[in-house]
Backbone as CSV, one residue per row, in Angstrom:
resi,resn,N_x,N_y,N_z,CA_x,CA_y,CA_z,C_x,C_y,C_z
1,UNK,194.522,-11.955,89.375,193.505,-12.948,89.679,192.128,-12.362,89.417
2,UNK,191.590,-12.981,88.982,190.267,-12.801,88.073,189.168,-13.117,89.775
3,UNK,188.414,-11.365,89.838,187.652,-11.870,91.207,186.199,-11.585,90.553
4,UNK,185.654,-12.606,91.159,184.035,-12.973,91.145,183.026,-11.957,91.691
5,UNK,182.473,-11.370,91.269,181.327,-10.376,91.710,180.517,-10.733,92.761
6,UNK,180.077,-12.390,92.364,179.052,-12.804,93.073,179.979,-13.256,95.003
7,UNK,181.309,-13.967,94.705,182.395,-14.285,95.792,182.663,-12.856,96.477
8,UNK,183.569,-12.380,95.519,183.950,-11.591,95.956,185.153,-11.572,96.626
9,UNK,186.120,-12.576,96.316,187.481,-13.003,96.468,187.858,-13.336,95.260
10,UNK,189.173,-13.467,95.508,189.922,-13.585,93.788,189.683,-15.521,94.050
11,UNK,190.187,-15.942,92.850,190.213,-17.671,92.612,191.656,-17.507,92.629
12,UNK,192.235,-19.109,93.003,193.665,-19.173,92.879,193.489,-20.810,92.283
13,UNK,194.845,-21.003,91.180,194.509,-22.199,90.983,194.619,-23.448,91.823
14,UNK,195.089,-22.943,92.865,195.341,-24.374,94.012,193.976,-24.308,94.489
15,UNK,192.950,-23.317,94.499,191.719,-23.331,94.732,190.799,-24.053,94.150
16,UNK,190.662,-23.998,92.786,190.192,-24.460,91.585,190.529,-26.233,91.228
17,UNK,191.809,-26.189,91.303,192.265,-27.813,91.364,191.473,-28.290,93.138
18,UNK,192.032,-28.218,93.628,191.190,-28.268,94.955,189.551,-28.840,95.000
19,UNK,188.773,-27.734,94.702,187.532,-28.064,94.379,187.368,-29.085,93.062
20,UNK,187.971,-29.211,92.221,187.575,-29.915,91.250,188.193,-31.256,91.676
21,UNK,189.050,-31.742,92.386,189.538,-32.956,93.448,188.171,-33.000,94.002
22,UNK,187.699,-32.427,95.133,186.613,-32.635,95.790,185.505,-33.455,94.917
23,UNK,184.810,-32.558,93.689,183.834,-32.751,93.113,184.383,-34.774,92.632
24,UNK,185.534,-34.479,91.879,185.939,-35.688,91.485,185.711,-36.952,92.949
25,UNK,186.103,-36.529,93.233,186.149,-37.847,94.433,184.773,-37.945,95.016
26,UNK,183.592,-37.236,95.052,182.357,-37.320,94.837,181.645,-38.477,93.667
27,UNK,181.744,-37.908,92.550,180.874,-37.652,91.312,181.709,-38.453,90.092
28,UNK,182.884,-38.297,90.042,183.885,-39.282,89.669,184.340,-38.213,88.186
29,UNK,185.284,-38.406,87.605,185.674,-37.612,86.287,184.552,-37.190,85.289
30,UNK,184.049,-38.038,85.229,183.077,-37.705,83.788,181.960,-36.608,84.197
31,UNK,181.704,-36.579,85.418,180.576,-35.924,85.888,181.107,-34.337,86.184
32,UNK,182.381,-34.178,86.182,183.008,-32.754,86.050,183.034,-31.859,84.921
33,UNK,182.082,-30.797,85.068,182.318,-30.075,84.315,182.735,-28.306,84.651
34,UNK,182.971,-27.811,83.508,183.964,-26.346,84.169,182.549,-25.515,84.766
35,UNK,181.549,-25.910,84.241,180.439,-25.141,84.451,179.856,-25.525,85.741
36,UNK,179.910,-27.132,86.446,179.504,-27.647,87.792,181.005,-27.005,88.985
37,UNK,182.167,-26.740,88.648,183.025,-26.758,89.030,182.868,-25.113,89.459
38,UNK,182.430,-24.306,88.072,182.306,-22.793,88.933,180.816,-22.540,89.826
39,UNK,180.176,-23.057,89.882,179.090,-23.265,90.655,179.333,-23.463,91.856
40,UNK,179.974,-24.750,92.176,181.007,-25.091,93.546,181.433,-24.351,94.109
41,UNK,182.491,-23.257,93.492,182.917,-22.026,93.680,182.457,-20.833,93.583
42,UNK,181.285,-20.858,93.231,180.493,-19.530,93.491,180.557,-18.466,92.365
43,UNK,181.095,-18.914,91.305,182.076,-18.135,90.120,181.526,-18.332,88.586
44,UNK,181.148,-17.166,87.885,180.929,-17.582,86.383,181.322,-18.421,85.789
45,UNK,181.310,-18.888,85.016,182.124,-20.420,84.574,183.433,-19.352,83.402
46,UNK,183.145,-18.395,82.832,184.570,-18.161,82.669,185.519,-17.315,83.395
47,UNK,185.527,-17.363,84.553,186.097,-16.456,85.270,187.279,-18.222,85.794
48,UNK,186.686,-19.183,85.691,187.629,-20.275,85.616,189.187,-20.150,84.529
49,UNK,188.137,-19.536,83.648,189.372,-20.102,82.031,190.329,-18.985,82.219
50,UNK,190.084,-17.948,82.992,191.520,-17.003,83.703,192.971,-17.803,83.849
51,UNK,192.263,-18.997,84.509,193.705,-19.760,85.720,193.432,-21.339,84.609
52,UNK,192.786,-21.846,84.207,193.294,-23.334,83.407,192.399,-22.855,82.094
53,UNK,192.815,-23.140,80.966,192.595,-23.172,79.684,191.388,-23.775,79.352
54,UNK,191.267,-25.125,79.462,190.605,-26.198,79.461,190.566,-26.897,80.426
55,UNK,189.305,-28.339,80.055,189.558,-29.045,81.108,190.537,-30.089,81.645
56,UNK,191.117,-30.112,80.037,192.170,-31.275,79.864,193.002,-30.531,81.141
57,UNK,193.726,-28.850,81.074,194.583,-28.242,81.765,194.059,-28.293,83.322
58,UNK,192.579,-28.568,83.801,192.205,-28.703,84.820,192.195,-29.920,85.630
59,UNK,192.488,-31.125,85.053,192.658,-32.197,85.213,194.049,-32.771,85.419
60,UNK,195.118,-31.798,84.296,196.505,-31.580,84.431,197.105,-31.493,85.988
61,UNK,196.638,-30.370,86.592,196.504,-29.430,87.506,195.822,-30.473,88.819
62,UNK,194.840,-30.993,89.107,194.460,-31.937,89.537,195.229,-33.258,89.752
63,UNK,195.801,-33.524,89.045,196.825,-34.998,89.068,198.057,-34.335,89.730
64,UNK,198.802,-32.699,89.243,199.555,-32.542,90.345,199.262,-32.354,91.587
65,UNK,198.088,-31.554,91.899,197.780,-32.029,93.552,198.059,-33.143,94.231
66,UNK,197.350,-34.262,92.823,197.373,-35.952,93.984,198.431,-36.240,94.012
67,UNK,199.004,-36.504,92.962,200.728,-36.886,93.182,201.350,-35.898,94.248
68,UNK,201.130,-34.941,94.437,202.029,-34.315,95.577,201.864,-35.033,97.092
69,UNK,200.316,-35.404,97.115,200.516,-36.243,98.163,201.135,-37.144,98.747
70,UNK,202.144,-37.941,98.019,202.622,-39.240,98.402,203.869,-38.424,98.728
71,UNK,203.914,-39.406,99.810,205.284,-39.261,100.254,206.398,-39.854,99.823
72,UNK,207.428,-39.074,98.924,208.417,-39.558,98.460,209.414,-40.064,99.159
73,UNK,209.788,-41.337,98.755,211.339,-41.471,99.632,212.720,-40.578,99.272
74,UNK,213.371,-40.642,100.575,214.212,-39.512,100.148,215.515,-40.162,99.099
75,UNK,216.377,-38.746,98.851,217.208,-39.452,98.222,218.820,-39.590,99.437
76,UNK,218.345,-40.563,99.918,219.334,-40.603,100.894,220.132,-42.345,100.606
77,UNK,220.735,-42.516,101.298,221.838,-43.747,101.513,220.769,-45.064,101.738
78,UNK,219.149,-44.622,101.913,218.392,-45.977,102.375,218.095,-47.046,101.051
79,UNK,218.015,-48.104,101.987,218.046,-49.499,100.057,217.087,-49.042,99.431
80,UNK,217.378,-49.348,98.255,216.751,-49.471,97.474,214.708,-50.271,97.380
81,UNK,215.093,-51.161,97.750,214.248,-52.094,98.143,213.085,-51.301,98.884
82,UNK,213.044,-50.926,99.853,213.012,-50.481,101.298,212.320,-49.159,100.175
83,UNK,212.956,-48.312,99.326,212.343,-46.797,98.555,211.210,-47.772,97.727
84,UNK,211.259,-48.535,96.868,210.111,-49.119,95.786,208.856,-49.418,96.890
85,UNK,209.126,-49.939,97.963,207.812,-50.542,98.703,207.669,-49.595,98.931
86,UNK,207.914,-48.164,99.206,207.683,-47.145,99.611,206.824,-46.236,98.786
87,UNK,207.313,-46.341,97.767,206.849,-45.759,96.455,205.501,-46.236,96.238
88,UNK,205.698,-47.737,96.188,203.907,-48.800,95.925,203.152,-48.389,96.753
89,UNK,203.565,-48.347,98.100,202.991,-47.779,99.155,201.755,-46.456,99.120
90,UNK,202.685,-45.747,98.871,201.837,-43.986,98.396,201.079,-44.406,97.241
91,UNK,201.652,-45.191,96.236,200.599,-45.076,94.773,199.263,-46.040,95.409
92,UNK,199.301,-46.610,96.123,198.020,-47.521,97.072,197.227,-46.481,97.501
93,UNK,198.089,-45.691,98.353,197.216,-44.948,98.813,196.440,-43.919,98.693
94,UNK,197.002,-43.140,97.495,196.725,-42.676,96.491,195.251,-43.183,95.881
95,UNK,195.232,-44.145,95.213,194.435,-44.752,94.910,193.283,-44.904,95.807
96,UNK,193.503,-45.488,96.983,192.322,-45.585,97.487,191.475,-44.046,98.491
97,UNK,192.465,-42.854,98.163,191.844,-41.784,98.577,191.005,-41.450,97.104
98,UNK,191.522,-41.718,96.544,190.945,-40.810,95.686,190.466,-42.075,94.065
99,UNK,189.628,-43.108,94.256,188.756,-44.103,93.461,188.259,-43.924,92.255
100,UNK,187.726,-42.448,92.276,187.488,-42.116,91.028,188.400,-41.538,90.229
101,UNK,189.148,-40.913,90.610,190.070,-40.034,89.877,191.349,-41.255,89.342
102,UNK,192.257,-42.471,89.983,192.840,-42.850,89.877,192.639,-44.019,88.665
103,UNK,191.308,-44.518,88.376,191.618,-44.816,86.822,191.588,-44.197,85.653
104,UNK,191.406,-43.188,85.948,191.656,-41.841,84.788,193.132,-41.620,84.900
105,UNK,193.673,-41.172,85.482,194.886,-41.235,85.609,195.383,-42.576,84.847
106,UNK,195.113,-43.690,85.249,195.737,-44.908,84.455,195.503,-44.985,83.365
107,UNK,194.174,-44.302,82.823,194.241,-44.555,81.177,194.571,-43.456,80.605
108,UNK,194.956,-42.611,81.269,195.879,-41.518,80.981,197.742,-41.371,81.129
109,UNK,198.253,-42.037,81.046,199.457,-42.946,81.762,200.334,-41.448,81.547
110,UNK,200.681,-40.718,80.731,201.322,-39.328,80.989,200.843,-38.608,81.637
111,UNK,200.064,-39.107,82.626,200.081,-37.792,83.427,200.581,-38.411,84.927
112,UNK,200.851,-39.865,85.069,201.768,-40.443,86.049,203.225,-40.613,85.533
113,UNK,203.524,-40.051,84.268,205.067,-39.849,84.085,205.749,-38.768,83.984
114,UNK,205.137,-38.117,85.312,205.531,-36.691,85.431,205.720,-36.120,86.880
115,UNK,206.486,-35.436,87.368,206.109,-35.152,88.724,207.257,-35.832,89.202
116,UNK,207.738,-35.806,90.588,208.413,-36.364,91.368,208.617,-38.166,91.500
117,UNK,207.417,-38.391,91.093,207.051,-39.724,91.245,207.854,-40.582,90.352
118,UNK,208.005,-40.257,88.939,208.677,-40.480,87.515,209.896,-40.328,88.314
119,UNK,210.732,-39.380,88.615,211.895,-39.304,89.093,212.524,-40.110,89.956
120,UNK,211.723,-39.907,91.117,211.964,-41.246,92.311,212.155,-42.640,91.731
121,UNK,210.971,-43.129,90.625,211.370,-44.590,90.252,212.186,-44.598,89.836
122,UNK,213.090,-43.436,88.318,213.989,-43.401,87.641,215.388,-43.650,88.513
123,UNK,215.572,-43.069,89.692,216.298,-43.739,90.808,216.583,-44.776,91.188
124,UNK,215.719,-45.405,91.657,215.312,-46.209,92.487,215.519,-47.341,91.105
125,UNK,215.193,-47.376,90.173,215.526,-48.644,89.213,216.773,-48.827,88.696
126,UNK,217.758,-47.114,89.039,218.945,-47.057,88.683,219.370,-48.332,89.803
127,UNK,219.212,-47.505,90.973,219.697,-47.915,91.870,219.751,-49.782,92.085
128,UNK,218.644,-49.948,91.668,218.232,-51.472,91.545,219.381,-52.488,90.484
129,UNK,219.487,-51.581,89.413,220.645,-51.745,88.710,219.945,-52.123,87.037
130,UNK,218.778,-51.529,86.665,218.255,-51.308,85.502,218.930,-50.803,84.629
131,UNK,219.323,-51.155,83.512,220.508,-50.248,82.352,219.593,-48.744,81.597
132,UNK,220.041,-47.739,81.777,219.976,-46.766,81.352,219.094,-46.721,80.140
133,UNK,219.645,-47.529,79.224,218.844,-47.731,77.698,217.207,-48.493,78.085
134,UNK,216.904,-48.993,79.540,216.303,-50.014,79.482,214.905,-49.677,80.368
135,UNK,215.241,-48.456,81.399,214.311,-47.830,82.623,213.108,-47.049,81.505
136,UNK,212.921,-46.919,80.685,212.005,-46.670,80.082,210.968,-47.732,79.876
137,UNK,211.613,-49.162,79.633,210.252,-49.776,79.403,210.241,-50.582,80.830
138,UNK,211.095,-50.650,81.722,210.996,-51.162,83.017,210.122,-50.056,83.192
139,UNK,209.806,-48.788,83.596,208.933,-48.031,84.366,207.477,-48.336,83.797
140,UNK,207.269,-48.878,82.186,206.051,-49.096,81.954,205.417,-50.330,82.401
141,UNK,206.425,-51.134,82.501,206.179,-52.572,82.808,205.559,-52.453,84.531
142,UNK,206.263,-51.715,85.331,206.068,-51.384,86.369,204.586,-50.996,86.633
143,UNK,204.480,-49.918,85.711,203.342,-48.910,86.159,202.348,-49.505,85.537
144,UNK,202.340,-50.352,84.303,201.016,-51.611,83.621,200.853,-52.506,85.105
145,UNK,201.740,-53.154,85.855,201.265,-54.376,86.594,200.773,-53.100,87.997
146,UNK,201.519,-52.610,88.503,200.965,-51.545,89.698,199.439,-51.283,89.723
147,UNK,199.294,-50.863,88.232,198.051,-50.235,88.304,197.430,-50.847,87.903
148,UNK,197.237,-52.259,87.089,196.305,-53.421,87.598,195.898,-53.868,88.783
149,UNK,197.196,-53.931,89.543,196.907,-54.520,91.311,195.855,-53.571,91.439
150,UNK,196.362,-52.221,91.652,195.872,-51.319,92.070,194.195,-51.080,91.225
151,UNK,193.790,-51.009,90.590,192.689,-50.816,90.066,191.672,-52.201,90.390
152,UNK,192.098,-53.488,90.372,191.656,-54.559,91.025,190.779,-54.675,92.143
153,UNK,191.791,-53.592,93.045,191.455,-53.803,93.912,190.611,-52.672,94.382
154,UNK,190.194,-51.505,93.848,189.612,-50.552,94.008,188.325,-50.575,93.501
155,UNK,188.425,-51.650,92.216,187.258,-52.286,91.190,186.576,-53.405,92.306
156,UNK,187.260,-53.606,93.340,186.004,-54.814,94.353,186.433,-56.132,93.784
157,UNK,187.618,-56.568,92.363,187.907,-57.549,92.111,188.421,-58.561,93.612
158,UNK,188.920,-57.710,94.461,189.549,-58.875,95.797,188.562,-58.198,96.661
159,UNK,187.545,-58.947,97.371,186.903,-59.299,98.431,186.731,-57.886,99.735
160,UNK,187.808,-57.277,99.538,188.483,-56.194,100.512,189.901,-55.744,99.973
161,UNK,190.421,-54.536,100.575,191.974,-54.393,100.425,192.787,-54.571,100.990
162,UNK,193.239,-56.328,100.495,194.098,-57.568,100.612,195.536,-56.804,100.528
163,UNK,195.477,-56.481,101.809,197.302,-56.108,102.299,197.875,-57.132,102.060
164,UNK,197.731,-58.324,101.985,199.284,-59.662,102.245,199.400,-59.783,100.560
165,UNK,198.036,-59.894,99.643,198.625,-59.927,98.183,198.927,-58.657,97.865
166,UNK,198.600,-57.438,98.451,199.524,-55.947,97.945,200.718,-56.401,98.645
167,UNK,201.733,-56.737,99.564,202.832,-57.201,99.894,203.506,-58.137,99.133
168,UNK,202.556,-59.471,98.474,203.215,-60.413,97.854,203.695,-59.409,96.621
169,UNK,202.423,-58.795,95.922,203.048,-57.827,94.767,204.164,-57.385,94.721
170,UNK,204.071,-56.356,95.988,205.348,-55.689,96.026,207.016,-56.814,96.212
171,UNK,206.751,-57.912,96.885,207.956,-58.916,96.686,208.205,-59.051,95.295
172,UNK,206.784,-59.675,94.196,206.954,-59.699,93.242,208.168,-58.836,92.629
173,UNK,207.948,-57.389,92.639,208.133,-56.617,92.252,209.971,-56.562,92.710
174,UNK,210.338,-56.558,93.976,211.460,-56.685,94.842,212.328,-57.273,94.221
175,UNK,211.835,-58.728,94.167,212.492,-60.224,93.697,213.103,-60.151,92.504
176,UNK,211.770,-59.285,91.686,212.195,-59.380,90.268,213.199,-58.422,89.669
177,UNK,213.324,-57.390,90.440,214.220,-56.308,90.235,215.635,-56.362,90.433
178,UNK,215.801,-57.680,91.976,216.586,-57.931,92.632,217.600,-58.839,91.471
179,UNK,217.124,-59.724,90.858,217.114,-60.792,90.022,217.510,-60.270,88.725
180,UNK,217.529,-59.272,88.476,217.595,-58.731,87.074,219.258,-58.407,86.474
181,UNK,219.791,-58.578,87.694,221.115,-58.292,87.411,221.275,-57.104,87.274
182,UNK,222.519,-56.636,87.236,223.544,-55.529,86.915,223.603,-54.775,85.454
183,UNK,224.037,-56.585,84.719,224.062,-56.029,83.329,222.434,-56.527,82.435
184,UNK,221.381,-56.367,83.015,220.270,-56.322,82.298,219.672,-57.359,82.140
185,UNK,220.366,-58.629,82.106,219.647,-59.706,81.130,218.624,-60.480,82.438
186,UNK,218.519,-60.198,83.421,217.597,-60.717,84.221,218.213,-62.226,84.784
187,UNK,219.426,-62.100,84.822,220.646,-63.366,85.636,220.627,-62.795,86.919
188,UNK,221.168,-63.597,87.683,221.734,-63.402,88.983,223.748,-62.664,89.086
């Protein structure tokens, strides 16, 4: 670990992602730079490029922090149903901790198809009864309407954050999954 003269502690990258979360949820993405970020930290600005490459890799690094936050449902015997609202749930909240950072993330869409989160739905749509050949564009379809709600509503488009239409969504979402059948074609 690369230590700072002026600190005088080493940097760690859970440190570095850390502070650059902070700054972000301040100042918002664009306003981050590696050079405002070692300042924050007390640190030359390349004593950063030790622990992330770039900023793209610092931002990488950053999205796994947030995603670690949500609480995943487990993989246990509970419905299906019951794991997706669960799932919408955390990506809400998600979102509204962190405003600036979460439409970057959306127009960045690989860096929400990664992580635990990707996995859990890949489940959870099995489980729903999505065909194998087919959870690929169900998860986009998913994660396009999610993160409209979700950005909507973070954008001030609804009045406040309208829990009964984030609920209707998530029925949306329930109903339609529910409905989709077994063998794909979206029958009962």
């Amino acid at each position: 670990m690369a230590v700072s003269a002026r600190r005088g502690t080493p940097l760690s990258p859970e440190e570095i992602h850390a502070e650059a979360l902070r700054l972000i949820d301040e100042r918002g993405v664009e306003a981050l730079s590696m050079r405002k970020l070692a300042a924050a930290l007390d640190v030359n600005p390349m004593s950063l490029y030790h622990h992330v490459p770039n900023k793209e890799a610092l931002l990488d690094g950053v999205r796994g922090l947030v995603l670690s936050e949500i609480e995943l449902p487990a993989d246990d015997s509970s419905d299906w149903r019951e794991q997706i609202r669960a799932l919408g749930a955390g990506l809400r909240a998600l979102a509204h901790r962190h405003p600036s950072l979460y439409p970057y993330m959306c127009a960045h869409p690989g860096l929400m198809h990664q992580d635990g989160v990707a996995e859990v739905l890949r489940r959870v749509l099995t489980a729903a009864g999505v065909p194998a050949e087919r959870l690929g564009a169900m998860r986009n379809a998913l994660f396009a309407f999610t993160a409209g709600f979700l950005l909507s509503e973070i954008n001030g488009v609804f009045p406040a954050p309208d829990d009964a239409a984030f609920e209707e969504a998530l029925t949306l979402i329930v109903n339609g999954l529910s409905a989709y059948g077994r063998d794909g074609s979206g029958g009962t």
